[in-house]
C-alpha positions as CSV (number, residue, x, y, z in Angstrom):
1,X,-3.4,-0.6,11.6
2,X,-3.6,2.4,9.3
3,X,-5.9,2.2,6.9
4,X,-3.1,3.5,3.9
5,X,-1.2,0.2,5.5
6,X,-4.4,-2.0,4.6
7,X,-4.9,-0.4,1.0
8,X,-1.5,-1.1,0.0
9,X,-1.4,-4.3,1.1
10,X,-4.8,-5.3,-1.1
11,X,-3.1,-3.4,-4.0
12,X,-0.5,-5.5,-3.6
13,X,-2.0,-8.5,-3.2
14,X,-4.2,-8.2,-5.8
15,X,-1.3,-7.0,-8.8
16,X,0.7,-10.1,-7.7
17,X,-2.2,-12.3,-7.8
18,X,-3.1,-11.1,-11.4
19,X,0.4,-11.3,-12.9
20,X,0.9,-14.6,-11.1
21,X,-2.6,-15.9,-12.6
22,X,-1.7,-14.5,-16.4
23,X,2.1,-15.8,-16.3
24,X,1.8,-19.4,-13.8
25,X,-1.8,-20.5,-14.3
26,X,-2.7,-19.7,-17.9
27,X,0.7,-20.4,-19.9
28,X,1.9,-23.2,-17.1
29,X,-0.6,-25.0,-15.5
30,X,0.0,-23.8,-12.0
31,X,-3.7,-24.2,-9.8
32,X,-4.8,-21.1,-8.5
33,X,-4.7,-22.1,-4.7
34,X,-1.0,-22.1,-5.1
35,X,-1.2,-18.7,-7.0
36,X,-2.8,-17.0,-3.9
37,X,-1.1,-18.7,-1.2
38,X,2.4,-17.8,-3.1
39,X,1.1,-14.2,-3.6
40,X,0.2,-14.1,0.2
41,X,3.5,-15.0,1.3
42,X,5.2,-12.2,-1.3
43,X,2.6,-9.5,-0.3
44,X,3.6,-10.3,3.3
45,X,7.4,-11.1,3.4
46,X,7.8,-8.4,0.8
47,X,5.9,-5.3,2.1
48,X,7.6,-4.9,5.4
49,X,10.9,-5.6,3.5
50,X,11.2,-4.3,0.1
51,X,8.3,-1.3,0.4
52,X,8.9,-0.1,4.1
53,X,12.5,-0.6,4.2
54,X,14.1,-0.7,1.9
55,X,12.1,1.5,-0.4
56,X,12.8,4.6,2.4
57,X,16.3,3.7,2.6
58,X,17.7,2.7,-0.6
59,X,15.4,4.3,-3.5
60,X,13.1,2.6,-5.6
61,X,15.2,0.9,-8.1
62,X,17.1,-1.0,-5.3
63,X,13.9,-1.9,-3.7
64,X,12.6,-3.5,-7.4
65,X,15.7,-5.4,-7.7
66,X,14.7,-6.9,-4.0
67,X,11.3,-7.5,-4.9
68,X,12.3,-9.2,-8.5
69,X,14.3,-11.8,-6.3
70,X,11.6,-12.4,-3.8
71,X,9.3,-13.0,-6.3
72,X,11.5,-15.2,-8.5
73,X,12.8,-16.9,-5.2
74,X,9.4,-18.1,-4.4
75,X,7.8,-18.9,-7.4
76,X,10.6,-21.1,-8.6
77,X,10.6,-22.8,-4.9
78,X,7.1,-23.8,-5.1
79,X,5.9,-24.0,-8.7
80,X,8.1,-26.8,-9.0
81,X,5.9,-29.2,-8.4
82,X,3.7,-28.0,-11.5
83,X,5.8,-27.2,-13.8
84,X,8.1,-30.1,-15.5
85,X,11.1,-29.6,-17.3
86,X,13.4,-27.0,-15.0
87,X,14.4,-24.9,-18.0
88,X,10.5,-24.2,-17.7
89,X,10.4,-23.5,-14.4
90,X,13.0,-21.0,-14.1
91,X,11.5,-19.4,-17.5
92,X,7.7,-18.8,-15.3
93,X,9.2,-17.8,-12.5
94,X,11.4,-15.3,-14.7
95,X,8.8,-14.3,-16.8
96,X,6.4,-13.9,-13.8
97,X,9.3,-12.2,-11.5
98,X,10.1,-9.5,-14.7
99,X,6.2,-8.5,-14.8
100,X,5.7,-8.4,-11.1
101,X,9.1,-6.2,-10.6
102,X,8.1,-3.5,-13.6
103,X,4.5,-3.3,-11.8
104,X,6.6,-3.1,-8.1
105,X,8.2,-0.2,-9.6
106,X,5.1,1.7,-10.1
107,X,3.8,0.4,-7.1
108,X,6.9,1.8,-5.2
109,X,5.5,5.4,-6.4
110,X,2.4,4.9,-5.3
111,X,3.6,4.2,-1.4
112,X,6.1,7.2,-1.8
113,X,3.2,9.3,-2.5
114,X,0.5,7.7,-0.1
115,X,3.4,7.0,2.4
116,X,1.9,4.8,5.0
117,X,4.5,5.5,7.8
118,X,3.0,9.0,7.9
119,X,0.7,9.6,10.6
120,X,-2.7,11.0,9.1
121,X,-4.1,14.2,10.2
122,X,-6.7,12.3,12.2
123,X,-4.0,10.2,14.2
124,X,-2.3,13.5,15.7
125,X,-2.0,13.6,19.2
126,X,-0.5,15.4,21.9
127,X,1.9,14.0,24.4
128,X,-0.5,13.2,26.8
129,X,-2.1,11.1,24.4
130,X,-5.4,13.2,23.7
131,X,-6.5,13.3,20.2
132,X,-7.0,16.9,18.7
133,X,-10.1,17.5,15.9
134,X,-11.5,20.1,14.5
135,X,-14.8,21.6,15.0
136,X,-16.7,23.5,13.1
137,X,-20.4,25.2,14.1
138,X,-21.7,28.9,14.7
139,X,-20.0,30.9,17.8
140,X,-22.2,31.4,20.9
141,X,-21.4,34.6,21.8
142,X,-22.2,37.0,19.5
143,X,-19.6,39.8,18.2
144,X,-19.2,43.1,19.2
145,X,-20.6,44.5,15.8
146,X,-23.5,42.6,16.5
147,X,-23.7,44.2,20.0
148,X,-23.3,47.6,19.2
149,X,-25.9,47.3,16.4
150,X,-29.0,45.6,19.0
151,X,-27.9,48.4,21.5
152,X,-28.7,51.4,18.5
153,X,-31.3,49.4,17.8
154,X,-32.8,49.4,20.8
155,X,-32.0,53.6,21.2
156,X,-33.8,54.1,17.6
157,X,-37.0,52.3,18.5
């Protein structure tokens, strides 16, 4: 796995978790072992989906509309259990689906300029499968300035 692949994935992770904690936890009374295993399942249903997918193919305002309903989706599903009256629990999982989605939008920006489909320079290879790299160090033949000058050199002494 790419290592741009792993970073997003913790920046995501860790946003949702934040937003989730701030909005669910704090102003509902949701525990926070719900909060991360609900953020788990949006980082990982919702990367592939909304910031691979349909991010490349459909911009990223369709791909923040996909991710607000995602993120609504789940937290109304499962913070039901925590949250009393419905009215409230479609309210959190609004009011945590509008934060996540204006974050998700930045976010989107973020993998359009990291862009972890792209192959890093280290991962180039050619089609028989051996890596190129670059080396760098001091040449061990000499040039043929520095030739001419030991010969003269040698004439003068």
């Amino acid at each position: 796995m790419n290592i741009r692949h792993i970073v997003a994935l913790l920046s995501k992770f860790l946003f949702v978790v934040c937003i989730a904690y701030v909005t669910l936890t704090i102003f509902f009374g949701v525990p926070i072992g719900n909060i991360l295993w609900m953020s788990a399942l949006i980082t990982v249903v919702g990367y592939p989906i909304g910031d691979l997918y349909v991010l490349k193919k459909l911009g990223n305002f369709i791909a923040t509309i996909i991710d607000f309903g995602l993120v609504f989706f789940v937290f109304w599903l499962f913070a039901d259990h925590y949250i009393e009256s419905p009215a409230n629990q479609l309210f959190g999982a609004a009011l945590a689906a509008l934060f996540i989605s204006i974050s998700e939008f930045v976010y989107h920006i973020f993998i359009e300029v990291s862009n972890p489909l792209r192959p890093s320079k280290a991962d180039v290879t050619d089609p028989n499968g051996q890596k190129f790299a670059t080396e760098v160090g001091e040449e061990f033949t000499p040039s043929e300035d520095d030739l001419m000058n030991e010969t003269r050199n040698e004439k003068n002494k």
